[in-house]
N, CA, C and O of each residue as an XYZ file, in Angstrom:
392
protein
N      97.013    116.450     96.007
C      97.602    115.252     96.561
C      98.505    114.624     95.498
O      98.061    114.260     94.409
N      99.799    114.511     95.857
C     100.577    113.563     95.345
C     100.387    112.163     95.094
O     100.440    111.459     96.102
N     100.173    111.568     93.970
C     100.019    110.374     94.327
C     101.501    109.697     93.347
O     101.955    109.889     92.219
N     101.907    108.746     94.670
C     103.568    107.374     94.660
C     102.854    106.685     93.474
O     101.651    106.798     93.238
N     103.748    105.949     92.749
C     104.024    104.909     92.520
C     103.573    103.475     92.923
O     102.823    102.615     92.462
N     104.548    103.659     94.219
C     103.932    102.020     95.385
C     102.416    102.420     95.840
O     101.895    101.760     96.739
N     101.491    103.818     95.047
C     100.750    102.909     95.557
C      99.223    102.807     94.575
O      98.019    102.979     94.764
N     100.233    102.375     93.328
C      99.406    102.216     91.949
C      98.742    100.505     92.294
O      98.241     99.846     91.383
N      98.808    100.169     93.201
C      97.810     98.655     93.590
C      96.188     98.650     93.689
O      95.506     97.626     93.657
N      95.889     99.450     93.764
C      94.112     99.617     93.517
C      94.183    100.916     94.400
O      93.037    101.356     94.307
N      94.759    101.610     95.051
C      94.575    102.807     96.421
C      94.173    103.924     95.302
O      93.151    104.598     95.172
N      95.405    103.855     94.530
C      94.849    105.334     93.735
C      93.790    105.024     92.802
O      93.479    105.974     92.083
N      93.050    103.774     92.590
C      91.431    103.623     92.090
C      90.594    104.498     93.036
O      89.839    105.420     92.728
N      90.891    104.008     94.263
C      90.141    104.952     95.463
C      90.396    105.820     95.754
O      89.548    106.326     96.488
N      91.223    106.401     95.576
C      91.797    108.092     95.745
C      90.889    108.930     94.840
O      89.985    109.608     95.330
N      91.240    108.866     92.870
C      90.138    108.854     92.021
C      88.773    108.653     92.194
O      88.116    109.414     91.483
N      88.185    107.988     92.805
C      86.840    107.406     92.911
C      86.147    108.550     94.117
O      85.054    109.109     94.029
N      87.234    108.685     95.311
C      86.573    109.777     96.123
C      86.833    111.528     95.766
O      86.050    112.433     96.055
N      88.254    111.672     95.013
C      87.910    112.425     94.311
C      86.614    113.253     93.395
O      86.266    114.430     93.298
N      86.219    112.177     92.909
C      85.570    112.703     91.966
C      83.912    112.835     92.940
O      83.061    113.704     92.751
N      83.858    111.970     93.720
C      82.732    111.873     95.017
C      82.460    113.567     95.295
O      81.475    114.276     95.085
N      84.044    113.900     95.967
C      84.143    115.122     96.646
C      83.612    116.138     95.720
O      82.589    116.681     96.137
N      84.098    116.593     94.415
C      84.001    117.158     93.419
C      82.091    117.575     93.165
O      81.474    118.636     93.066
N      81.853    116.702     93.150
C      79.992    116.316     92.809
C      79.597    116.575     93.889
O      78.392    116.819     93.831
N      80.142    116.684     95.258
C      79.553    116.859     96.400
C      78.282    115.505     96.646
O      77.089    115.465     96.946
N      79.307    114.568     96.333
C      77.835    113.617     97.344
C      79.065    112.396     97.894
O      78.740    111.208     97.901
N      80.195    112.741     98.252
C      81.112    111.594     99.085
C      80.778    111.231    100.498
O      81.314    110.434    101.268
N      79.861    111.941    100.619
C      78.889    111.748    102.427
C      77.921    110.916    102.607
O      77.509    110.267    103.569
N      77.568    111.061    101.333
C      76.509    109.662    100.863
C      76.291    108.502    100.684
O      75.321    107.745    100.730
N      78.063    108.422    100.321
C      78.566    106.732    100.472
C      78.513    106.059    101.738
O      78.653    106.521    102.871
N      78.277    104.842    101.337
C      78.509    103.766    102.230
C      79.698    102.832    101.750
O      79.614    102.539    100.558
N      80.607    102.389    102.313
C      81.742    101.865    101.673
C      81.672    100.707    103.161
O      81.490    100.857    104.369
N      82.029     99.118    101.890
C      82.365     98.273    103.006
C      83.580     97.449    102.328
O      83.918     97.169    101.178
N      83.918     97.280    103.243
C      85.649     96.535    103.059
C      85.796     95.455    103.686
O      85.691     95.208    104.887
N      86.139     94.577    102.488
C      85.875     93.047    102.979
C      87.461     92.274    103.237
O      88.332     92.216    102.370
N      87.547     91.874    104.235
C      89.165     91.245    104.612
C      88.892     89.918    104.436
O      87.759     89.551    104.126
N      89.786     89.164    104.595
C      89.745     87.249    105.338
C      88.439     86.802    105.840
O      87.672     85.856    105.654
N      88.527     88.309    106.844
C      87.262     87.408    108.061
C      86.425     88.311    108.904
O      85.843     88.044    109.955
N      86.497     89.853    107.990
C      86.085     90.403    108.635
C      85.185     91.609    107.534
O      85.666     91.899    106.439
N      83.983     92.158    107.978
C      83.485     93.320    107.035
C      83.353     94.278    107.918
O      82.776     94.341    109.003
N      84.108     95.177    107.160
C      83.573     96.870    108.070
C      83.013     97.655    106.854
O      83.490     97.710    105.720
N      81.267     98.583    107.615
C      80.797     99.287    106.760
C      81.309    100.871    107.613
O      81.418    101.262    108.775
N      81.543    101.490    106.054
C      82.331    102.720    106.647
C      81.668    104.237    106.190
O      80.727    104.455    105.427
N      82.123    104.747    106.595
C      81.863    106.449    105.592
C      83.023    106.945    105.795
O      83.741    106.982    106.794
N      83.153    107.381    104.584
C      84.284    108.530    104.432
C      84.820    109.519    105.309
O      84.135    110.539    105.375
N      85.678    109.502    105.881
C      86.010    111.064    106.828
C      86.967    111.643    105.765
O      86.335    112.423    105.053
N      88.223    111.548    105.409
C      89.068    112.497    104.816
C      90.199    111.936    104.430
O      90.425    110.800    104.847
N      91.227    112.623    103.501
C      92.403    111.967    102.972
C      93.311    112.854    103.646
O      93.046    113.931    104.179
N      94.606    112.163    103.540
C      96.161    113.122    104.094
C      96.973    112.249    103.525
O      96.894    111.119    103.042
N      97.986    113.276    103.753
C      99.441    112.418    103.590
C     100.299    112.333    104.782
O     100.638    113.398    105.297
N     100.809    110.927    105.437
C     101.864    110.837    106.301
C     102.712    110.267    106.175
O     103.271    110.218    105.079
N     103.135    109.638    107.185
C     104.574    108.554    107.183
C     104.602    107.660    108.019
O     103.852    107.707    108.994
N     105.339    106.801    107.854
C     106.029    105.609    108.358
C     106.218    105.639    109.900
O     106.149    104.590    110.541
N     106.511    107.099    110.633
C     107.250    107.564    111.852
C     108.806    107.243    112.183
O     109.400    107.261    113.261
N     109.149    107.014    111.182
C     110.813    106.618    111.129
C     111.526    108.029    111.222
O     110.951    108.882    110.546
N     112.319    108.341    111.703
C     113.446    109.564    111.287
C     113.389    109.924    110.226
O     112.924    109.129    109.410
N     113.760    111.062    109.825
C     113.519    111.953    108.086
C     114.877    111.162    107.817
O     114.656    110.335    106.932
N     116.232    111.107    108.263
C     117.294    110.763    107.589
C     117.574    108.799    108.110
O     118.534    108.034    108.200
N     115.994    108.734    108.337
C     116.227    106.922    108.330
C     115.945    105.948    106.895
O     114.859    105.941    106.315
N     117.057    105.200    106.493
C     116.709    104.836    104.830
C     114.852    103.921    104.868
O     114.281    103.411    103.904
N     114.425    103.999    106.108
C     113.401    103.216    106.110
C     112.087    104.177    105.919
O     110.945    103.808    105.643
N     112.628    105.695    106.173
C     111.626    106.616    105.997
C     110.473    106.875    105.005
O     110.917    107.798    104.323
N     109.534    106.650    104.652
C     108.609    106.679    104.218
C     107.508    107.547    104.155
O     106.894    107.566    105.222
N     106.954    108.407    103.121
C     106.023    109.152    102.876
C     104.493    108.610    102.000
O     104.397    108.073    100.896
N     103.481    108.976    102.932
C     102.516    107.897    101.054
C     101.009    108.717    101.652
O     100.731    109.697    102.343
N     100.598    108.095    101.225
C      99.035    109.414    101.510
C      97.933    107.680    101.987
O      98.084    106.496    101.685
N      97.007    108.355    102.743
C      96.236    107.240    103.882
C      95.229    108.655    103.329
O      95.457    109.767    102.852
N      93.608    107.575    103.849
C      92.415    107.963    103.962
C      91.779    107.575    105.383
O      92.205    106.627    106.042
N      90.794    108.340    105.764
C      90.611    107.863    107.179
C      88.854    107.313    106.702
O      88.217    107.527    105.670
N      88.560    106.691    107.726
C      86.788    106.343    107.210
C      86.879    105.974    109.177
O      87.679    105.697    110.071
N      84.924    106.322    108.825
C      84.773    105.816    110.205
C      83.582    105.002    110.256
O      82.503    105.129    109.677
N      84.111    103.929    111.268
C      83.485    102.287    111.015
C      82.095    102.493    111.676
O      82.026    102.890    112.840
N      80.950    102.216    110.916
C      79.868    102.814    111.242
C      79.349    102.006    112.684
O      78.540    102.496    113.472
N      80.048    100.566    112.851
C      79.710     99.554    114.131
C      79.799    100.418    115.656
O      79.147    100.757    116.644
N      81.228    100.482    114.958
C      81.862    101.085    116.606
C      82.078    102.557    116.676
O      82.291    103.077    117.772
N      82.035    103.345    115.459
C      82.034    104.884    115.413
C      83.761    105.151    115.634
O      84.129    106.286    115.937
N      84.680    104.144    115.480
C      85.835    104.889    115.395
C      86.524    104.955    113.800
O      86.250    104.263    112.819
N      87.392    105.921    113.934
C      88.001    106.410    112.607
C      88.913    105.192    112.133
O      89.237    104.531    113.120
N      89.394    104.717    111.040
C      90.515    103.991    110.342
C      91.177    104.120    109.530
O      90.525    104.509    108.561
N      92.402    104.001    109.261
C      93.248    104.469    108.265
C      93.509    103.542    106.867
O      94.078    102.466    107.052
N      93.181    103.848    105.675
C      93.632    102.793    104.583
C      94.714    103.570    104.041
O      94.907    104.786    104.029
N      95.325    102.678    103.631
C      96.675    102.686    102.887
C      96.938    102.005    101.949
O      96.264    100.998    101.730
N      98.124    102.408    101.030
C      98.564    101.103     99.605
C      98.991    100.178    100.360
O      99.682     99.473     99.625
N      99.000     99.550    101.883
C      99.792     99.003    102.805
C      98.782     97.940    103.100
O      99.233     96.795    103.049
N      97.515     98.065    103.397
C      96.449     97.552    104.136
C      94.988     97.811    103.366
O      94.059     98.458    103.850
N      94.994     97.030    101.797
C      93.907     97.725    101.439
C      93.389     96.333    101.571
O      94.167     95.387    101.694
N      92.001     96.174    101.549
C      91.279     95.190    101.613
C      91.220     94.256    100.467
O      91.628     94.364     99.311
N      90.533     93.201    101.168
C      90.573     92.380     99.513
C      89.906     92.723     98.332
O      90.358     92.623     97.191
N      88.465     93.261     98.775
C      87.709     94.176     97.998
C      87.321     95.477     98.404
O      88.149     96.083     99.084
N      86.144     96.104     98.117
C      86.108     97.545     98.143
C      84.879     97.452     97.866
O      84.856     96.972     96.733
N      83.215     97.721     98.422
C      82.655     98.300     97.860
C      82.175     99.593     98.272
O      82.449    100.005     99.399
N      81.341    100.416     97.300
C      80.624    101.713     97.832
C      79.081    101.504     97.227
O      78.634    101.061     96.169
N      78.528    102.029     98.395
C      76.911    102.161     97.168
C      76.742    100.795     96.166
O      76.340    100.745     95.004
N      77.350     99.370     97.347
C      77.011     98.520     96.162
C      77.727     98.174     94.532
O      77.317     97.286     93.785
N      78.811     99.063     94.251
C      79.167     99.117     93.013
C      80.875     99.095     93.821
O      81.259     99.802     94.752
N      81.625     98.045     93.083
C      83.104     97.291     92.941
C      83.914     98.593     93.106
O      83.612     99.477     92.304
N      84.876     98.873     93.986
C      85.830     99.390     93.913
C      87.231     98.832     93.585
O      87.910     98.927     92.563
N      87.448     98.235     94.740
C      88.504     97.395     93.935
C      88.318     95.786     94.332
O      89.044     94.935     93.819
């Protein structure tokens, strides 16, 4: 995985952090909750990728960046984080992500 620039804001802390999860083989184990304004979702990990924006390849608005998916353990659907939409905090297993 490539990791941008734009998205040295805490994302690639978490990119690193599940990295190294995956590596050790225990990233299934986590519990990760993400705290917004007004809202907490507890999550587990599903997987990382890289996409885009959905703009045209030759649109100057086009955009490439890498997203993680997790799925919200409440409602059982998948979600996407990004350097775009990261939460205010981060935890896993209790211990500060970002």
């Amino acid at each position: 995985m490539i990791l941008f620039e734009k998205e040295n804001n805490g994302f690639i802390t978490l990119v690193h952090f599940l990295n190294k999860a995956w590596r050790d083989g225990t990233v299934e184990e986590y519990l990760f909750k993400f705290i917004y304004d007004s809202k907490v979702i507890e999550a587990k990990y599903n997987t990382m990728f890289e996409t885009d924006n959905g703009e045209k390849l030759d649109s100057p608005e086009y955009e490439v960046y890498n997203a993680i998916a997790f799925e919200n353990l409440e409602t059982h659907e998948l979600f996407e984080i990004n350097y775009k939409n990261l939460p205010k905090e981060l935890y896993c297993n209790s211990k500060r992500i970002i």
